[in-house]
C-alpha positions in Angstrom: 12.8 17.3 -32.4 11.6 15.2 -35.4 14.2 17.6 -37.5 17.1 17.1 -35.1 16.8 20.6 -34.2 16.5 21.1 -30.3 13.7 22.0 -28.0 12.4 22.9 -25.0 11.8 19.4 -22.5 8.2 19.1 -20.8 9.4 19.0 -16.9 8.2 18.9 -13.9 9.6 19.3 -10.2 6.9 18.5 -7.5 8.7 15.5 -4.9 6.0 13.2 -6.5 8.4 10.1 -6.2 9.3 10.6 -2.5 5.3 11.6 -2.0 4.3 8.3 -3.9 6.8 5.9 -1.2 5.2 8.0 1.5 1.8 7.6 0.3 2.2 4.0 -0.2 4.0 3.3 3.4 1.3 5.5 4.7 -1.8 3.8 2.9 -0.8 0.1 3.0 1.1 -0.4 6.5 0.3 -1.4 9.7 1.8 -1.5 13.5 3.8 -4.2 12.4 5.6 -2.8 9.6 5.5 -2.7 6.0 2.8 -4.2 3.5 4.0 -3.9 -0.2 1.3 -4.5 -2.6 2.4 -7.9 -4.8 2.7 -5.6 -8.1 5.5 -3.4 -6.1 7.1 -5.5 -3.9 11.1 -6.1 -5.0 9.9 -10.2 -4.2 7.0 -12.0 -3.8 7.7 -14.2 -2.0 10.2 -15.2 0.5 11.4 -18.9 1.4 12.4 -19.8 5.2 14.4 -22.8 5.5 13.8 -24.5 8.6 16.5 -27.3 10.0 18.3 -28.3 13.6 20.7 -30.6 11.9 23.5 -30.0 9.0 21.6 -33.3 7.2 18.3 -31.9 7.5 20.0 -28.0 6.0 21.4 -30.7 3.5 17.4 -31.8 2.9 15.8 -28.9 3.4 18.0 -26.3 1.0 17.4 -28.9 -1.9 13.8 -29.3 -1.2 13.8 -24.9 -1.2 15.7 -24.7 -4.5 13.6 -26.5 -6.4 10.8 -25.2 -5.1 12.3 -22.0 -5.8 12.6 -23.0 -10.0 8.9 -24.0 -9.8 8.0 -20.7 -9.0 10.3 -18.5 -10.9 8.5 -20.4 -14.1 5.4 -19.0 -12.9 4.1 -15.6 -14.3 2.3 -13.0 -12.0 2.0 -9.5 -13.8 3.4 -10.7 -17.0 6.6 -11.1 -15.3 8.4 -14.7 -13.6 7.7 -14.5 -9.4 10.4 -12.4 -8.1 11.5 -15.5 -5.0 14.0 -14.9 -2.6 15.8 -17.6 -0.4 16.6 -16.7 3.2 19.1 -19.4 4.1 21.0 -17.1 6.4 22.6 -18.5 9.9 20.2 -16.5 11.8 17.0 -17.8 14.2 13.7 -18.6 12.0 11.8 -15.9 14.4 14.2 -13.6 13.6 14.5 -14.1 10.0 10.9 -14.2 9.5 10.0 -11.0 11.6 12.5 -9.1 9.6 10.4 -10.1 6.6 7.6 -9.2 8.4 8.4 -5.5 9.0 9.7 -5.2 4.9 6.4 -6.3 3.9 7.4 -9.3 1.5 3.6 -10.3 0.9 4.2 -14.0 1.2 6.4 -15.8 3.5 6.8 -19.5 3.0 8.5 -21.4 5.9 10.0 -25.2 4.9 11.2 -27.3 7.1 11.5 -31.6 7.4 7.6 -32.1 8.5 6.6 -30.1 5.7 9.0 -31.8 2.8 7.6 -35.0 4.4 3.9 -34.0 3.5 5.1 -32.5 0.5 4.1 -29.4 1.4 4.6 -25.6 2.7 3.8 -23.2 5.2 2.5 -20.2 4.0 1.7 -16.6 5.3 0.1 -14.1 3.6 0.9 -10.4 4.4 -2.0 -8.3 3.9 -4.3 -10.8 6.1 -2.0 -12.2 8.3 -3.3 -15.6 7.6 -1.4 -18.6 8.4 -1.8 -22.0 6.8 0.0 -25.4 5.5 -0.3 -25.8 1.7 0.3 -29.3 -0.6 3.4 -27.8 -2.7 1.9 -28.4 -5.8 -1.3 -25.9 -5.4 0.9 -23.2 -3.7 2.4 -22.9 -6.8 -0.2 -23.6 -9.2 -2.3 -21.2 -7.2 0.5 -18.6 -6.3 -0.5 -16.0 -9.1 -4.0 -15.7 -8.6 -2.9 -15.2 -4.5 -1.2 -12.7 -5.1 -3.9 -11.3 -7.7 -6.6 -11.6 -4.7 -3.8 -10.0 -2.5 -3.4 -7.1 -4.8 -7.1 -6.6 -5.1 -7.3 -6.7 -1.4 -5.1 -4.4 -0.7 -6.7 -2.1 -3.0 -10.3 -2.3 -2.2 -9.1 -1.9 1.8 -7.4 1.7 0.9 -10.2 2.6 -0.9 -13.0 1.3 1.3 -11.2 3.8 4.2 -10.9 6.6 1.9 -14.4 6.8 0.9 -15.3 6.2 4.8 -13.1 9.3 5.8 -14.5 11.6 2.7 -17.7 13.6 3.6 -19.5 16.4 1.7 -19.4 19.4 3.1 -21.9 21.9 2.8 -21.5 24.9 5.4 -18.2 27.1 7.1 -19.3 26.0 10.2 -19.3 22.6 9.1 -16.4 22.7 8.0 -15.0 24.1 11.1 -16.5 21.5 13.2 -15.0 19.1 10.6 -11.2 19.9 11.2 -10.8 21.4 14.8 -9.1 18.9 16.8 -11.2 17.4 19.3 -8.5 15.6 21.5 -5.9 18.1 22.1 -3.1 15.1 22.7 -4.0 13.2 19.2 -5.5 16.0 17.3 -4.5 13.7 14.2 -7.1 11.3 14.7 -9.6 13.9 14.1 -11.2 15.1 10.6 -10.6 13.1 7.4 -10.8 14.3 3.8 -13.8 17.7 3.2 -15.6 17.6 -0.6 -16.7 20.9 -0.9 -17.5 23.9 -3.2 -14.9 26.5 -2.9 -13.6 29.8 -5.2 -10.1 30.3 -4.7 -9.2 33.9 -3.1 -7.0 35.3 -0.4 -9.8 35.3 2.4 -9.8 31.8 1.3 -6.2 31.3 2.1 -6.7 32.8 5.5 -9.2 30.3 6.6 -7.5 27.1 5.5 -4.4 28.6 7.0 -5.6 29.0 10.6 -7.2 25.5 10.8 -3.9 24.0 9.1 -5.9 22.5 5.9 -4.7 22.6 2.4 -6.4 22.1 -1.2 -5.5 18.3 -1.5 -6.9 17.9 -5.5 -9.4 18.5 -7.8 -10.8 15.5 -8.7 -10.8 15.3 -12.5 -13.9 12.8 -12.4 -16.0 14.9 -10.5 -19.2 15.6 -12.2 -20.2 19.3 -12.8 -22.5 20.7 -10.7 -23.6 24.1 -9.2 -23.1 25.3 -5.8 -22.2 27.9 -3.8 -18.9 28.5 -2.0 -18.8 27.4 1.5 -16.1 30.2 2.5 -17.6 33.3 0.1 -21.0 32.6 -0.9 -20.1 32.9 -4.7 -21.3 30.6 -6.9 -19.2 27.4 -7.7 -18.9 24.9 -10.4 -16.7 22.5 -8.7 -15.7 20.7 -5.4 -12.2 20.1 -4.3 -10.9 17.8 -1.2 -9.2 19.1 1.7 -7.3 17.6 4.5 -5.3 18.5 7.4 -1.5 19.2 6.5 0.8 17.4 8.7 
């Protein structure tokens, strides 16, 4: 305490760190992998030296360094681009699908046609766009990228949240709402439930037998009055559920 005397610590113990990596694996990925959002990711960017001869390796790794010092100068997230250079002895596809599955949002591939042009080969995560780029705007441009890629990535979790949340305003609704409707991918079915709802064991029973939990409260919900959807008592709030799986 402020006298040196001791206290009692504010703690908590609720698995939120392992349930924030599965939320974020969950929200973000897709069937090839991993898709770190550029303000996560442990690099931004990772550089793919291309070469067939030890005189072009000799070319192409100086080309990659510097290239590598022009980025690390630039700022994204008040911090210097986190760049990583994948000069292993391993095949290009191979190198690049790795970094493909670990999500690295941008993938820059350099080889002796592009350090003739001056240039890069660039592919962005999120979109899976693909495209040549003059060296000197990929990394004049590289922050606001990965600005627009952040962005991106947000507004696509949210847009599918909101179009997998419906109001729900009856038990039988509800019902409808979250019994599986194909038996061998019953997961497919339902989506997040806003409804009114008083918390009590008969409650408890209900969500229990169709497998659905209390997700959250949400603390920005407006007030307004209803009528529990399990009970019939009035209710002052809404809460989200969802399947538990």
């Amino acid at each position: 305490g402020p006298e040196g005397q001791l206290e009692f610590a504010w703690t908590t113990s609720w698995g939120v760190s392992t349930r924030l990596v599965g939320a974020l694996i969950m929200t973000h990925s897709d069937d090839d992998g991993l898709v770190l959002p550029p303000r996560l990711a442990p690099k931004h960017v990772v550089i793919l030296p291309i070469y067939r001869t030890d005189e072009e390796r000799t070319q192409v790794l100086e080309y990659v360094r510097s290239l590598e010092q022009e980025l690390t100068a630039v700022s994204f997230d008040a911090q210097p681009i986190r760049v990583l250079v994948d000069d292993r002895d391993l095949r290009g596809g191979e190198k690049n699908w790795q970094h493909v599955k670990r999500g690295v949002p941008l993938r820059v591939e350099v080889g002796p046609k592009d350090i003739a042009k001056n240039g890069v080969f660039v592919a962005r995560r999120d979109t899976g766009e693909k495209s040549p780029m003059d060296r000197t705007q990929f990394v004049t441009t590289i922050a606001d990228t990965l600005a627009a890629m952040q962005q991106n990535l947000f507004q696509r979790a949210l847009t599918l949240r909101d179009e997998h949340t419906h109001d729900i305003h009856t038990l039988d609704e509800f019902r409808a709402f979250f019994t599986p409707q194909n038996a061998d991918q019953p997961e497919i079915h339902g989506g997040f439930a806003r409804c009114h709802f008083v918390d009590n064991e008969a409650v408890a029973e209900i969500l229990k037998e169709l497998k659905v939990t209390i997700r959250c409260i949400p603390l920005d919900a407006p007030e307004e009055s209803g009528q529990c959807i399990f009970t019939g008592e009035p209710s002052a709030k809404r809460a989200i559920f969802a399947k538990a799986y």
